[in-house]
C-alpha positions, 0 to 999 in steps of 0.5 A, a space after each residue: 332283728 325280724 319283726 322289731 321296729 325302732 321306736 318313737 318314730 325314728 323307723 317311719 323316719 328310716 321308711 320316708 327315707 327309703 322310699 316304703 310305706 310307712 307303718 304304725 309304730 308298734 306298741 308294748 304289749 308286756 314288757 318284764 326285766 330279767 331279774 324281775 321275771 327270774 324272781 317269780 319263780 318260788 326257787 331259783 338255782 343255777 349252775 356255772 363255772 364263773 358265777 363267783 365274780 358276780 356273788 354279790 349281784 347273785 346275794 343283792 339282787 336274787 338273795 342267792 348265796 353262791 358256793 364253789 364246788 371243787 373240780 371233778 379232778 385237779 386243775 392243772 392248767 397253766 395261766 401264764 402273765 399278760 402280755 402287753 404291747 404298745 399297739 393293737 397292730 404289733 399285737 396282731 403280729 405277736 399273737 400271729 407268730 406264737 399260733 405258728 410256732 404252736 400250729 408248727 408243733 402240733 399244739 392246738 390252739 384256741 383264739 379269743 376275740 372280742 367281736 367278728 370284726 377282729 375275728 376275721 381280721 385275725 384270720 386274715 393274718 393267719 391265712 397269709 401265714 398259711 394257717 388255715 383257722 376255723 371261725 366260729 361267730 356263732 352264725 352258722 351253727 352246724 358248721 360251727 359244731 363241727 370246728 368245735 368238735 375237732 378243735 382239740 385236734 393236732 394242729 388245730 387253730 380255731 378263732 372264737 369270739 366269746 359268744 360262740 362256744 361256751 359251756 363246751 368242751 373241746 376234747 384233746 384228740 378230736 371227737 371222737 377222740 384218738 387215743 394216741 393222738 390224744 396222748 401226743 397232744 397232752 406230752 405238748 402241753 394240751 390246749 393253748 387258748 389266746 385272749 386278744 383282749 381283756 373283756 369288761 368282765 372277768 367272768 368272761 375272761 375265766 369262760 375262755 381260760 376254762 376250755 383249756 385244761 378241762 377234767 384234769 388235762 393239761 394246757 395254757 393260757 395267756 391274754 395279749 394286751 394293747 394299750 389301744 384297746 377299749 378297757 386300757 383306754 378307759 383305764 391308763 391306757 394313755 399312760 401306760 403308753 407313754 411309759 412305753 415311749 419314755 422307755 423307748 421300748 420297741 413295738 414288738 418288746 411286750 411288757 410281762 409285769 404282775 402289777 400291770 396284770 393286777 391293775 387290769 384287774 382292778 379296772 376291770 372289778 371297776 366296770 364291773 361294779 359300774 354295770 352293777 349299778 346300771 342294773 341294780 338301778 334298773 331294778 330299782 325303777 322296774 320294781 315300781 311298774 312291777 307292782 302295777 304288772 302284779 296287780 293288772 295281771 291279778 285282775 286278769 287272772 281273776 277275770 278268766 277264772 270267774 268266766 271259767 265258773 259254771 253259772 247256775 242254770 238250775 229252776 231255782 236260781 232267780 238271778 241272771 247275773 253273772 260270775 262277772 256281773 258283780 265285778 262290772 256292776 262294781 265298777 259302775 257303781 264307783 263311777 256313779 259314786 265319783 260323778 255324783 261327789 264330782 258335781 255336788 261339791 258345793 257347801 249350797 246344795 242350789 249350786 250342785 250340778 244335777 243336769 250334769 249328773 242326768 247327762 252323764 248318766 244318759 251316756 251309760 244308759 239309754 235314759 232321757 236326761 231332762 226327764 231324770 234330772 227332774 226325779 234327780 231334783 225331786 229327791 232333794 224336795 223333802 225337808 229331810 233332805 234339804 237340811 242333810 246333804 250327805 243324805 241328799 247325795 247318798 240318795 241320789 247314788 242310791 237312786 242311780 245305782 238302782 236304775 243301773 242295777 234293774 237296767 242291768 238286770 233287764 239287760 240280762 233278760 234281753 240277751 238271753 231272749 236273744 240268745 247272746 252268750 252275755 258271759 263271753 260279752 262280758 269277759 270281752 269287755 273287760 280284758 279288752 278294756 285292761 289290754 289296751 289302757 294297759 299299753 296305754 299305760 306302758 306307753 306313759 311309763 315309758 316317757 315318764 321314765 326317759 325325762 325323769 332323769 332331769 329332776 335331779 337338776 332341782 335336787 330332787 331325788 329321781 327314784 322318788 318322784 317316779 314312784 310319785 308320778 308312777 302312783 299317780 298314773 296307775 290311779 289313772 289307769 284304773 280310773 280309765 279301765 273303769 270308765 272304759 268298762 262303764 261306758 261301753 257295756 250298756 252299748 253292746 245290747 244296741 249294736 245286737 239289737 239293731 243287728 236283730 233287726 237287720 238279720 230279721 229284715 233280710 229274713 222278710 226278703 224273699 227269692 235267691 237273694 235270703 239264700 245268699 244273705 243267709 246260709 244253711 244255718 240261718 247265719 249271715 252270709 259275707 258271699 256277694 248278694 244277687 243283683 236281680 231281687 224281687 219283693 214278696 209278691 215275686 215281681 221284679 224290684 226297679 232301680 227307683 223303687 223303695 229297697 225291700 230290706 226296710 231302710 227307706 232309700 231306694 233299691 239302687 242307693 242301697 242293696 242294688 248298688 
């Protein structure tokens, strides 16, 4: 499919293999199960003609009570006993020989196959018998419209996998439909519809039974079973085949036994069942990152809702800060309040890690660490302190958090002499942060997930200890969202800083060389810059002169490369 890629690097392999250039594994940007994504939506309904074989996923899963509606006129389709044969080849034969004597008729018929490779092999039988069918593989959708359409005609044989043509009804007589020919067609017995195959699910099988016999009309049905084919193998196949043998029945003689037919059903009511387990299990597993999904995407949400509030301008406001100031100055709080319990878990205050705590600190801020080391030790100099540590270290978080508020408060006033749109800063920082340890995350889950399996091997309960580990690795991440936030939003008012300079440097430079650099709005320009420059003076610049735009290197190593 376009634009998916295998994943933990079975495609670069596939790449190397093949020659083309090797690209980047793709990562998770969100990912949701169905049943977890249907189960957002505060009602849920639905409507189909099969949902009674699946009541119970419907109550267990989704809460949903399911109830069957009557036809709007009574059913008088005809579902005649399977049909079974000891080989898929003599199956073949016999399904080929009853389209015939249908097709000589006039009855149309409609085929059911499990897959487009049985389609067209089907086909191929039936063209050597000079019947031509419509093949519907749900590829070419407006031809297929068409066979679909004037499927219900005299004579028609269609051959459909059971992808295509759900949930439409092929009308007896064409469509338009001829009133006469219509009429001839329901005094042959209306639509005659073939299964090649059992399918897993029942649901499947009544899908294809109910396009014959629609609103009242009449038809058939009737399943051509081999004791080869994938559901019989899994199920008695091999015995029901010997029987056969001992029995010593020919190839083409089926056998036509309501037990048979009932055992088939029971089979399949048991992979069924098993599917259910496999996707009720699933549930059970996504149901753990579901509530890390919620609480992500709750922090989103509360992220761009508060930069959509109209901060207040007003003469009266004093306060610079931000609809999401308090958030991120909540964040850096809690890591000044982790650092500081880190490094001071020491019973003797001599053996705390102050220097530490000062160079963490010189991370977030612009701060020197030496210099704040030693304020840091000298609010443990009062005698008070000494002997309570928990006021030691409450007043070196006290302390720090102060620092960082005024230097946030500073940083505020800075942007907006300079004319940054902090609030979009802001905002940036965040959901970026989020987005990408949240992928991270997904990443993580999704390892976990595969190995967790093998837990079992030391009788401990898989589900259990992925939600142990899944708790410990959303503390993780939003351990990581938080230092990501605290760590890079005191950097942002560097990089503007020193591209204030660069623009106000270029802005000094004189001749066609600011006009190029600078367009109209005195915005930088990414057109290339004139090699012939001169100084303020007007006199041309050398190659070896010092380069006129302040960085110290010559004109030919900098702006005259």
């Amino acid at each position: 499919m376009y634009g998916r890629r295998y994943s933990e690097g079975l495609h670069q392999a596939i790449e190397a293999k093949e020659g083309v250039v090797i690209q980047k594994e793709s990562r998770t940007l969100a990912t949701i199960t169905f049943q977890n994504y249907f189960r957002m939506y505060d009602k849920l309904s639905g409507m189909t003609g099969t949902a009674l074989t699946e009541a119970e996923e419907f109550s267990k899963i989704y809460h949903l009570e399911t109830v069957v509606i009557p036809t709007n006129k009574p059913t008088i389709r005809q579902d005649l006993n399977d049909l079974i044969y000891a080989t898929e080849e003599s199956k073949f034969r016999a399904v080929v020989n009853d389209v015939k004597a249908r097709h000589a008729k006039g009855q149309p018929v409609l085929v059911g196959t499990i897959s487009i490779e049985k389609n067209e092999i089907l086909a191929d039988l039936l063209a050597k018998q000079g019947i031509e069918a419509g093949v519907l593989n749900a590829k070419y959708h407006d031809k297929e419209a068409q066979i679909i359409a004037q499927a219900g005609r005299k004579g028609a044989v269609t051959i459909a996998t059971n992808m295509a043509g759900r949930g439409v009804d092929i009308i007896l007589g064409g469509n338009p439909p001829d009133p006469s020919e219509q009429a001839e067609i329901r005094a042959l017995g209306g639509l005659h519809v073939i299964g090649t195959e059992r399918h897993e699910a029942r649901r499947i099988d009544n899908q294809l039974r109910g396009r014959a016999g629609r609103q009242g009309d009449p038809g058939s049905s009737q399943f051509y079973i081999s004791t080869e084919d994938d559901l019989m193998r899994i199920f008695g196949g091999e015995r029901l085949k010997r029987i056969m043998a001992t029995l010593k029945l020919p190839e083409d003689m089926p056998i036509e036994n309501k037990i048979i037919s009932r055992s088939i059903e029971s089979a399949q009511k048991r992979v069924e069942g098993n599917n259910f387990d496999l996707r009720k299990h699933l549930v059970e597993y996504d149901d753990v990152i579901n509530k890390h999904r919620e609480s992500i995407y709750r922090r989103r949400r509360q992220i761009l809702e508060l930069s959509e509030t109209p901060v207040d301008n007003t003469t009266e406001s004093t306060s610079l800060l931000t609809p999401l100031s308090s958030l991120i100055l909540e964040m850096i709080d809690n890591e000044i309040e982790q650092v500081v319990s880190f490094h001071t878990q020491s019973e003797n205050i001599d053996d705390w890690n102050i220097s530490e705590i000062a160079q963490v600190m010189s991370t977030i801020l612009d701060v020197d660490a030496t210099k704040l080391a030693q304020e840091l030790v000298n609010l443990g100099s009062s005698s008070t302190a000494k002997m309570d540590k928990i006021a030691y270290r409450d007043s070196l978080v006290k302390y720090l958090s102060d620092m960082v508020h005024k230097a946030y408060n500073e940083l505020l006033a800075l942007t907006k002499d300079i004319g940054l749109d902090w609030l979009a800063i802001e905002k940036s920082v965040l959901l970026r942060s989020i987005d990408s340890r949240w992928m991270d995350h997904l990443d993580a889950m999704d390892y976990m997930r595969q190995g967790i399996g093998l837990r079992g091997y030391g009788q401990r309960d898989p589900l259990v200890e992925y939600k142990k580990e899944a708790y410990r690795l959303f503390n993780e991440l939003n351990a990581a969202i938080q230092k990501q936030v605290v760590y890079a939003i005191f950097k942002i008012v560097d990089l503007s800083r020193s591209n204030e300079q660069r623009i106000k440097q270029m802005m000094n430079i004189s001749g066609p060389a600011k006009k190029i650099i600078l367009n109209a709005n005195g915005e930088m320009s990414t057109a290339p810059v004139e090699r012939k420059m001169r100084d303020s003076a007007g006199h041309k610049i050398g190659r070896n002169d010092p380069c006129p735009c302040g960085s110290g290197k010559k004109y030919k190593k900098c702006c005259g490369r």
